[in-house]
N, C-alpha and C positions, 0 to 999 in steps of 0.2 A: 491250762496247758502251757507248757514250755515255749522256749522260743522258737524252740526246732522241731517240735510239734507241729506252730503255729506256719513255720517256714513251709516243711512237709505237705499241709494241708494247701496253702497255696498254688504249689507244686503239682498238687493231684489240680485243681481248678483249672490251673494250664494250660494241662494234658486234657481236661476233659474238653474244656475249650477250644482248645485245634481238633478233637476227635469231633466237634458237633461242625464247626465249620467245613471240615471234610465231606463229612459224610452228605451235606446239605449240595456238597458240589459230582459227587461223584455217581458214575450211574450203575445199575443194578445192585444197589445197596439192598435189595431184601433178599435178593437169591445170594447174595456173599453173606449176609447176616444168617440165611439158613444155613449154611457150611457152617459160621462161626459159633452157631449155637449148639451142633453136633460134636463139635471140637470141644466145646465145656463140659457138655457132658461127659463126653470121653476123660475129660481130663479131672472135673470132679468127682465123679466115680473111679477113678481112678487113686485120689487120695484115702480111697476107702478101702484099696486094696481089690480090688477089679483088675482082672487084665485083659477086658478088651480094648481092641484097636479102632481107630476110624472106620479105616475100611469095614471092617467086621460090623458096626454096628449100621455103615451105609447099607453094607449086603444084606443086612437082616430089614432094613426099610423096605431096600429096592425092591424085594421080594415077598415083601408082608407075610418073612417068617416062613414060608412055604418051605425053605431049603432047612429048615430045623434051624438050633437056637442052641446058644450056652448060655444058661441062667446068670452071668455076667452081661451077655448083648440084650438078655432082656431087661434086668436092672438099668441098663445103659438106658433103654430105648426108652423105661419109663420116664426116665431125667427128661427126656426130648419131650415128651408130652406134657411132662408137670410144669417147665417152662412156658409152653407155648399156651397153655390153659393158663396159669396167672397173667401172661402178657395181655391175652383177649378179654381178662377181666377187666384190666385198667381201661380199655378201650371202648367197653361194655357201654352202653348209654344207663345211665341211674349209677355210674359205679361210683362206692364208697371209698375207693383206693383199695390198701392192703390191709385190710381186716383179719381178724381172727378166724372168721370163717375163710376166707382167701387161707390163711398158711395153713387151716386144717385140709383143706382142698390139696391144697398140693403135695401133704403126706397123703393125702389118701391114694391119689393118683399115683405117687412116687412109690407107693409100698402095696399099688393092687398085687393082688395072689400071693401075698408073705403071708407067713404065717403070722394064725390068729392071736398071742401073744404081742402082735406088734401094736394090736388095736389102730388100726389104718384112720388116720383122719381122727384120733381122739387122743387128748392127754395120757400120758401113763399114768398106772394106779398102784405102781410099786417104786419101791426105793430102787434110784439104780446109781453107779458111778463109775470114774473113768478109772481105768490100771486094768490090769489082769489080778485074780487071786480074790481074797476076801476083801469086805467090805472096810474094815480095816486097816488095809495095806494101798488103800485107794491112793492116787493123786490127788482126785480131789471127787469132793461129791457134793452133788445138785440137792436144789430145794426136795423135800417130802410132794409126794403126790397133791397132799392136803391144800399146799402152797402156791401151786404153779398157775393156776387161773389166777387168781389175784397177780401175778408176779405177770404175765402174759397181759392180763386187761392194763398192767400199768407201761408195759411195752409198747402196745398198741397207741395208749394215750401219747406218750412221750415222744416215739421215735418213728413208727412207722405210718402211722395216718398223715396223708400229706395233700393239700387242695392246691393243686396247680396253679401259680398263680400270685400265692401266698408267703413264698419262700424268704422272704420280708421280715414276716410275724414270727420265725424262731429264732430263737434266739443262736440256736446254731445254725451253720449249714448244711449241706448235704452230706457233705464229705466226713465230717464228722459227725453226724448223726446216722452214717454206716458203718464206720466203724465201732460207735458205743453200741448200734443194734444189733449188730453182727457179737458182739462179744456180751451181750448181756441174752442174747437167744440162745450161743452156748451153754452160758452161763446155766441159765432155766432149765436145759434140757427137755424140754416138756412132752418127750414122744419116746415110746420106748425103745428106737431104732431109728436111722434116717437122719437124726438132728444136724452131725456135718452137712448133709448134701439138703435138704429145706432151708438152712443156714445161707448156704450159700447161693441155693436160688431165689430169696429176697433180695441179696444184692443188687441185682439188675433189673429188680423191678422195682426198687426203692429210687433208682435211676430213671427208669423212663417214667417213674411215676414223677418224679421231677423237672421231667422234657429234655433228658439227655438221649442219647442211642443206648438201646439195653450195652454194657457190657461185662465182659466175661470175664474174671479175676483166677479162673481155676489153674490156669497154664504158670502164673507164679507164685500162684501159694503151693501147686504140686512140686515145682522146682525148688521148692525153699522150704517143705512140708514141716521138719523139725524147728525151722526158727517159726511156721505159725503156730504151731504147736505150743511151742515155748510161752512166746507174746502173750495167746490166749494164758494160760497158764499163770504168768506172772500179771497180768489182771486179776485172776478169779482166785490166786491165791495172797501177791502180795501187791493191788493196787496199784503198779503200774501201768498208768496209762498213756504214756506218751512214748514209751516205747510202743506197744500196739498200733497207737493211732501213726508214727509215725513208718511203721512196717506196713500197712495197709493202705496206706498213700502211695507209696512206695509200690503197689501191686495196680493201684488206679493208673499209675502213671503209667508202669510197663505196657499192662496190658490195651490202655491206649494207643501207646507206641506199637505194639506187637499187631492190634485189629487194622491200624490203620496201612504197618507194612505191609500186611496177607493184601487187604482190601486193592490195595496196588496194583502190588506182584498178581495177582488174580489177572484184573483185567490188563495187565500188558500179555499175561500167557494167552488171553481171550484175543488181543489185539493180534499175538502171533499166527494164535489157529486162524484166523480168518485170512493172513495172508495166504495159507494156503489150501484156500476155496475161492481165490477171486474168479476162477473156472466157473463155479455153478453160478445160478441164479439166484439171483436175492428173497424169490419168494420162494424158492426151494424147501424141502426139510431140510435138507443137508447144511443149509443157509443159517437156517433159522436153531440148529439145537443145540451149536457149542456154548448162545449166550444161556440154554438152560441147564447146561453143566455146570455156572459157576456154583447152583444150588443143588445141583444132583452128581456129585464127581464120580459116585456110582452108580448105574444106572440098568434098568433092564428097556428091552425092546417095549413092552407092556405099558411100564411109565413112561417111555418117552412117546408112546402113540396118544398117552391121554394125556400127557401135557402140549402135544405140537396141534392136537386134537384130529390125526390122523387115521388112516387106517394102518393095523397092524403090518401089512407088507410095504405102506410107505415109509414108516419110522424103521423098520428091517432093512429098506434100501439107504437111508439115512444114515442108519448106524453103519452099516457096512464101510459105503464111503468114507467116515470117520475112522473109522479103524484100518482103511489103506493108508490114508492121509498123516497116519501116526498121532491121531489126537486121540481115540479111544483106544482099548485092549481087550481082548477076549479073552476074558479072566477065567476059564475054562474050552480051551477050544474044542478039545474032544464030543463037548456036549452037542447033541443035537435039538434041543429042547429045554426051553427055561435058562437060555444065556446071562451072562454077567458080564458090564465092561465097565473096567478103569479108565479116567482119565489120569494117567500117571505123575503127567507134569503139576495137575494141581493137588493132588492127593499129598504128594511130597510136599509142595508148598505147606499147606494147611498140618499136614503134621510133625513138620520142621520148626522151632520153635520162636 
């Protein structure tokens, strides 16, 4: 690699570096990290031409789907599961890391109830390629079916198997062994649907399989969709690779910079709401739920009774007060039955860029 590759890749070390100091100092990093994981998926599904919203896909959690569903916030909500299911593998006692069965897992999960053509969790077994139109007139086109296990088993060997620990014994580092896996996972195509968005949730697991904080690269590659586009492209077609690697460093850094502002701005809005509860009690509900908004910014009465571990008319007198207070919203007030509330002030933050 070049000089400004190698600068690049620097650059991303950093950023990851301030991002892992932070996070070691900061509290409620797992309920802001579940916001920020929703936030990806919204926003890598999104590069695929989705158009649900945060919100949308919070209401279809809060609610577990009862209020109905557009096969967008389901697709969404798959991405939430197929992250959080690779993340608990790494953490698994006996875990191998990111294996081959690990990334079949997570199409499978990623593509439940697609249709059968997609073969969920199994290599493709047709020719496919990227353009519109015939085979022909393609951008560019992937290995043969015949090929792609071979090309996968030498994936695994090279770039994604990683023993914590050991990050010593490659000869590359992390940062640049995401980006060559990231572009040579494209590259393979190995799944007949889905390959962007399983692409892009090994990123952050190729990270915390490394001992950084998973994070999320989807908010700058969506912002800059045509130059990832491109990047990939002039790898897979004319072997540059330091433009890639140095666009993708470039995505490490932002979106470090961008988790670590949310992460912030989060708890000063948390620090706000609380001044205006220094009236109740500290073992109150009312006390105790805004710090479980920073993971639930949408929330119904139901899940905040079983996460405060109340009864249903405590967490109902809880919310209430929240939503005098101006911290929550009755995102339907008409209802009488089956409510929804926003927290507005962090909703915006989180889907502010």
């Amino acid at each position: 690699m070049g000089p400004q590759a190698n600068s690049a890749i620097q650059r991303a070390y950093e950023a990851l570096g301030r991002l892992q100091d932070a996070v070691a100092h900061l509290p409620h990093t797992e309920l802001i990290t579940r916001s920020l994981a929703r936030r990806e998926a919204v926003q890598s599904s999104q590069i695929e031409g989705t158009r649900t919203q945060l919100s949308e896909l919070l209401e279809y959690e809060a609610t577990q789907g009862a209020e109905g569903n557009t096969p967008d916030a389901l697709v969404t909500e798959r991405y939430v599961v197929a992250l959080k299911d690779g993340l608990d593998s790494l953490y698994a006692p006996g875990t191998q890391g990111i294996t081959l069965d690990v990334v079949r897992r997570l199409h499978r999960v990623l593509m439940e109830g697609s249709h059968p053509h997609v073969r969920a969790g199994e290599w493709r077994d047709t020719q496919s390629w990227i353009g519109t139109g015939r085979i022909e007139d393609a951008t560019f086109v992937p290995p043969p079916p015949a090929y792609i296990a071979a090309c996968m088993e030498e994936l695994e060997d090279s770039m994604l198997r990683y023993e914590r620990g050991e990050e010593e014994d490659y000869e590359l580092g992390i940062v640049a062994r995401l980006a060559i896996a990231h572009a040579q996972f494209e590259t393979i195509h190995p799944f007949a649907d889905g390959n962007g968005r399983v692409g892009r949730l090994i990123m952050p697991l190729m990270l915390a399989e490394a001992g950084y904080p998973p994070l999320y690269l989807s908010g700058f590659l969506l912002r800059y969709r045509h130059a990832y586009y491109e990047c990939l492209a002039g790898v897979q077609l004319k072997d540059h690779w330091d433009a890639w690697v140095e666009f993708l460093c470039r995505a490490v850094v932002d979106a470090c910079d961008t988790s670590l502002s949310i992460a912030r701005d989060m708890i000063d809005i948390l620090a706000e709401w609380m001044t205006r509860l220094t009236d109740i009690r500290a073992d109150a509900a009312a006390h105790r739920l805004p710090e479980l908004l920073l993971g639930h910014p949408v929330t119904s009465i139901n899940e905040m009774a079983s996460l405060l571990g109340t009864s249903f008319q405590t967490a109902s007198t809880a919310v209430d007060i929240l939503v005098d207070r101006g911290i929550l919203q009755d995102r339907y007030p008409s209802r009488k039955r089956n409510r929804i509330f926003h927290a507005p002030e962090l909703l915006s933050r989180l889907e502010r860029n």
